[in-house]
C-alpha positions in Angstrom: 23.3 -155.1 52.5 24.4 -153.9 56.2 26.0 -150.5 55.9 27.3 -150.7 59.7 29.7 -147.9 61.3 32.2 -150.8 61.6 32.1 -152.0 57.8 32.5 -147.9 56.8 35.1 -147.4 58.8 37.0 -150.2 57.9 36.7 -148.9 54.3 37.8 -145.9 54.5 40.7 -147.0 56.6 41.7 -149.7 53.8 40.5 -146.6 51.1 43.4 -144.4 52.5 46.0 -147.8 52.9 45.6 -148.4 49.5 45.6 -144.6 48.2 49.3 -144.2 49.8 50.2 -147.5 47.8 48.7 -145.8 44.2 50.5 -142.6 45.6 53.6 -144.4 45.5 53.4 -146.8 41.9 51.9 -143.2 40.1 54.4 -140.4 41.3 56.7 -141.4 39.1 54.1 -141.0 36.0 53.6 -138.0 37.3 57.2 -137.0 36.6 57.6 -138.2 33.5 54.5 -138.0 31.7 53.1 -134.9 34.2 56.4 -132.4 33.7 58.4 -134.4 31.0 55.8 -134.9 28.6 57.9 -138.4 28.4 54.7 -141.2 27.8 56.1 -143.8 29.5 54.1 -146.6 29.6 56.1 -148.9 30.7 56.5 -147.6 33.9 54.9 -150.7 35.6 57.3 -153.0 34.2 59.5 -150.7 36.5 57.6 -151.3 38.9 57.7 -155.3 39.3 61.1 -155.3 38.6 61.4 -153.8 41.7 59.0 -156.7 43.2 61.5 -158.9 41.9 64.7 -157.5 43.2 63.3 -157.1 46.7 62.1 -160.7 46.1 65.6 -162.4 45.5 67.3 -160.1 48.2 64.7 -160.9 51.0 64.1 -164.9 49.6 68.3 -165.4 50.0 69.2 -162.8 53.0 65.8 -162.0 54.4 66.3 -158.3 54.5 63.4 -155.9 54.6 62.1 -155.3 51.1 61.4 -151.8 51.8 65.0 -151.0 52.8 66.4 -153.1 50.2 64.5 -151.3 47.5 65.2 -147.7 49.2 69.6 -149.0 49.3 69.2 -150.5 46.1 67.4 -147.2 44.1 70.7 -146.4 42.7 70.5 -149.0 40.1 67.1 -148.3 39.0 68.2 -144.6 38.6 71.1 -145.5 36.6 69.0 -147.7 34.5 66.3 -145.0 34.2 68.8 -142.6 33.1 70.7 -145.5 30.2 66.7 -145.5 28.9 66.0 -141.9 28.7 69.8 -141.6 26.6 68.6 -144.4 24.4 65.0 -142.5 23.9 66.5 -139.2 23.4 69.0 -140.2 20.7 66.5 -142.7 19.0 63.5 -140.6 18.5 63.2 -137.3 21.2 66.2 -135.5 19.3 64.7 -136.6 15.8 61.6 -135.3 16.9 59.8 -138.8 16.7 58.5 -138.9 20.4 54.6 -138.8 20.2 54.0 -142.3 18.3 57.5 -144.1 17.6 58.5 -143.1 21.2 55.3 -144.9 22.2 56.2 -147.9 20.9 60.0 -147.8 22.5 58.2 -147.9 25.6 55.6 -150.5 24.7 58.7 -152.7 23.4 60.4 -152.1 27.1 57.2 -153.0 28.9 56.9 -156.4 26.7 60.7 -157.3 26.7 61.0 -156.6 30.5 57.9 -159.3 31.0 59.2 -161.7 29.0 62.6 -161.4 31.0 61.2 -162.0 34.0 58.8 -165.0 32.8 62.1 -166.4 31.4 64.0 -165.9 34.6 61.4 -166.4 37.3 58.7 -168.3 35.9 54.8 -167.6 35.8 54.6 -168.8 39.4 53.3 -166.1 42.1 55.6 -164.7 44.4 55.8 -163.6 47.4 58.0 -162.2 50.5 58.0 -162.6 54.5 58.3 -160.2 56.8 58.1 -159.4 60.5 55.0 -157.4 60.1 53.4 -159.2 57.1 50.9 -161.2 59.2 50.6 -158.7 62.1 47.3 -156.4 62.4 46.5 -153.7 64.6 43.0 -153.2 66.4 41.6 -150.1 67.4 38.2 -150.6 68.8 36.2 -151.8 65.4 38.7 -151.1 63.0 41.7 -153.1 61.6 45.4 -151.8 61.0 46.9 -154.3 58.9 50.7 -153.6 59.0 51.3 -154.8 55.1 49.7 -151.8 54.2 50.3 -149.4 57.0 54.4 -149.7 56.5 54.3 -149.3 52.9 51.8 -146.3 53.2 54.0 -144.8 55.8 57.2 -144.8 53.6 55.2 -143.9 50.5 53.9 -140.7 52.4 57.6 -139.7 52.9 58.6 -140.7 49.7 55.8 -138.4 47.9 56.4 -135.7 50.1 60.0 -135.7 49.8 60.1 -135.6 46.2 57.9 -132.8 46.5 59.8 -130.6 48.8 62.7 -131.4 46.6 61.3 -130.2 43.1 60.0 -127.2 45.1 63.0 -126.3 47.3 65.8 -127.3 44.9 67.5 -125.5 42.1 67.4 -128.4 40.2 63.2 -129.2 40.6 62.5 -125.7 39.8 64.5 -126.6 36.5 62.1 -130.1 36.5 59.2 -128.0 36.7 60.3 -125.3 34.1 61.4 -127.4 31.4 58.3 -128.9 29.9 57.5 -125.2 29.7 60.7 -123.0 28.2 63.4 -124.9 27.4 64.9 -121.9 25.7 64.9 -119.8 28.8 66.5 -122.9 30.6 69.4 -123.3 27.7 69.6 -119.2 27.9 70.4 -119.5 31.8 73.2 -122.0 30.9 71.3 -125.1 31.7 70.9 -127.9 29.6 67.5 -129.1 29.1 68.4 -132.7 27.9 70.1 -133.7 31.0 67.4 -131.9 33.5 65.3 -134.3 31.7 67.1 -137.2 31.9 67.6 -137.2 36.0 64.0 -136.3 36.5 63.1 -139.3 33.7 66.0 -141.4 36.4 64.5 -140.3 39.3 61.1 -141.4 38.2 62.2 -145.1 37.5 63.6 -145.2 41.0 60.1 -144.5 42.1 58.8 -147.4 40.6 61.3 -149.7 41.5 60.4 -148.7 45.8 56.9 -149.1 44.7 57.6 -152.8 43.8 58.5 -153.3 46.9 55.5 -152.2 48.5 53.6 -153.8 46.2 55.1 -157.5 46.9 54.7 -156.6 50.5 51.1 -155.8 49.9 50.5 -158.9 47.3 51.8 -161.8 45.8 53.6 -161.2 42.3 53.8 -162.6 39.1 55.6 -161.1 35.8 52.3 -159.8 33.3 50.9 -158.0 36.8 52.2 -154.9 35.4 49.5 -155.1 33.1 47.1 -153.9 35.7 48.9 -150.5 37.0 49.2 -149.5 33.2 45.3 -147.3 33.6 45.6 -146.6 36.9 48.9 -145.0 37.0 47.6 -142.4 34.3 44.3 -142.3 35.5 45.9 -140.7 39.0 48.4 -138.3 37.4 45.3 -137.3 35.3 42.8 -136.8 37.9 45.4 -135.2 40.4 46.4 -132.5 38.2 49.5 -133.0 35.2 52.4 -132.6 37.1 51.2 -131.9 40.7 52.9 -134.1 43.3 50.3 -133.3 45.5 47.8 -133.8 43.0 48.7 -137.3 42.5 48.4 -137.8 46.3 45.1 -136.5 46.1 43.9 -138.5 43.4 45.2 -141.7 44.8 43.5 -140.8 47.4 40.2 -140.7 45.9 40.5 -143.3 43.5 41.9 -145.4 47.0 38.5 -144.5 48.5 36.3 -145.6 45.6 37.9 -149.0 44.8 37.9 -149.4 48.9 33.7 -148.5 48.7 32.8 -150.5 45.9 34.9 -153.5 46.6 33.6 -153.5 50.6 29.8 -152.5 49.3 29.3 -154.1 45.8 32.4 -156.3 45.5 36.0 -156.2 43.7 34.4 -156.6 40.1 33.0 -153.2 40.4 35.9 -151.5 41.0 38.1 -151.1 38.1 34.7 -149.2 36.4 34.1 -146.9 39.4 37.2 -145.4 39.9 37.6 -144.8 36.6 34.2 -143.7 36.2 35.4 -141.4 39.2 37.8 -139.9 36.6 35.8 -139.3 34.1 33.4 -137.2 36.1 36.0 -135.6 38.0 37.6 -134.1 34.6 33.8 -133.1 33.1 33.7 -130.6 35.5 37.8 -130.0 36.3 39.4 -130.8 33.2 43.3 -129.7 34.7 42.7 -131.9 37.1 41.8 -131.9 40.7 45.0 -129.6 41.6 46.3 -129.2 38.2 46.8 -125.4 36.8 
């Protein structure tokens, strides 16, 4: 095996490509599951619906997925927030969440697949666009532009969403209400519906991340499947509820798929990053960043 400076750098290029990408599909995990305490698992299903509406919108227009996804948000935040009411009023309020919530979102995750199987077909899919093909060169080391634009807009997105729940009224109530809701209702606020925009806001996440993600690779409906470990597996290694914890961890589990896959090849993967996590919380349980 040939370790060469070109072959390393290479790697840790692709490492950080693909750790803006995991940035993007896990922040909203981080939301919901981090500060919500909301175990949605079906949070990839989110995610390639949002594959499949920047799919149809590019296929019969041939708009840019990325900007269709970020126009079209709205309707993956209303749909986030019908979701949460339906959670809240089934099992949250009845105080059902932890196992019978579990299987709500299971159900969604299922249901959505099946959908989209119905609809589309088992077929891959795929989207074409002006930088798709195109990749950069500098000196040894490759640029490929279907991962450099997504990890561009996922960097902004990430850091956004952070300035926001740390500049805003309303993501210092985020933050604070997985921790007092009393104190929350006591200032006049109402819990229920801090929860349910955040929840919203975390759905519209996923659906952008689709549209990286059909950029980056071809899609097909039970893909999902595959983001369901690693989402949690880099809200849990970041830190519960740290936006910039989640960067970090998709960072580092970016970097270890990118080694292994270069060095050992792709089969490896899957076991070291997660072996990554495990080692990681032996000796920082909370999390790289977490409190």
């Amino acid at each position: 095996m040939e370790f060469s400076t070109a072959l390393v750098l290479n790697a840790i290029v692709a490492g950080v490509l693909l750790g803006g990408f995991y940035a993007a599909v896990s922040v909203g995990i981080s939301i919901s599951f981090g500060m919500l305490d909301v175990v949605n698992i079906a949070h990839p299903a989110f995610i390639i619906v949002g594959s499949y509406i920047a799919y149809i919108v590019n296929d019969r227009f041939g708009f840019d997925p990325i900007a269709v996804s970020i126009v079209l948000s709205p309707l993956l935040f209303a749909l986030g927030l019908l979701i949460y009411r339906v959670y809240y009023v089934c099992f949250e309020r009845r105080g059902l969440e932890s196992l019978r919530g579990l299987a709500f979102f299971f159900g969604i995750l299922f249901i959505t697949e099946v959908a989209l199987v119905l609809i589309f077909g088992v077929d891959y899919r795929l989207v074409e666009t002006r930088y798709s093909s195109v990749t950069l060169r500098l000196g040894a080391v490759d640029f490929p532009l279907r991962l450099v634009v997504p990890f561009a807009v996922s960097l902004a997105m990430v850091i956004g969403l952070q300035i926001f729940l740390a500049r805003t009224f309303f993501g210092r109530a985020v933050l604070a209400v997985a921790q007092d809701q009393l104190a929350l209702r006591l200032m006049g606020i109402n819990p229920v519906r801090v929860k349910e925009f955040a929840f919203a806001l975390s759905i519209a996440t996923a659906g952008v991340a689709g549209a990286f993600l059909i950029v980056i690779q071809p899609v097909q409906p039970a893909i999902g499947r595959e983001y369901i470990g690693l989402v949690f597996a880099v809200c849990v290694l970041g830190g519960m509820g740290s936006i910039w914890g989640t960067l970090l961890g998709a960072f580092v589990l970016g970097l270890a798929e990118s080694f292994t896959s270069t060095f050992f090849g792709p089969s490896w993967a899957p076991a070291v990053s997660f072996g990554t996590l495990l080692a990681a919380l032996a000796f920082r349980p909370s999390g790289l960043l977490g409190r």
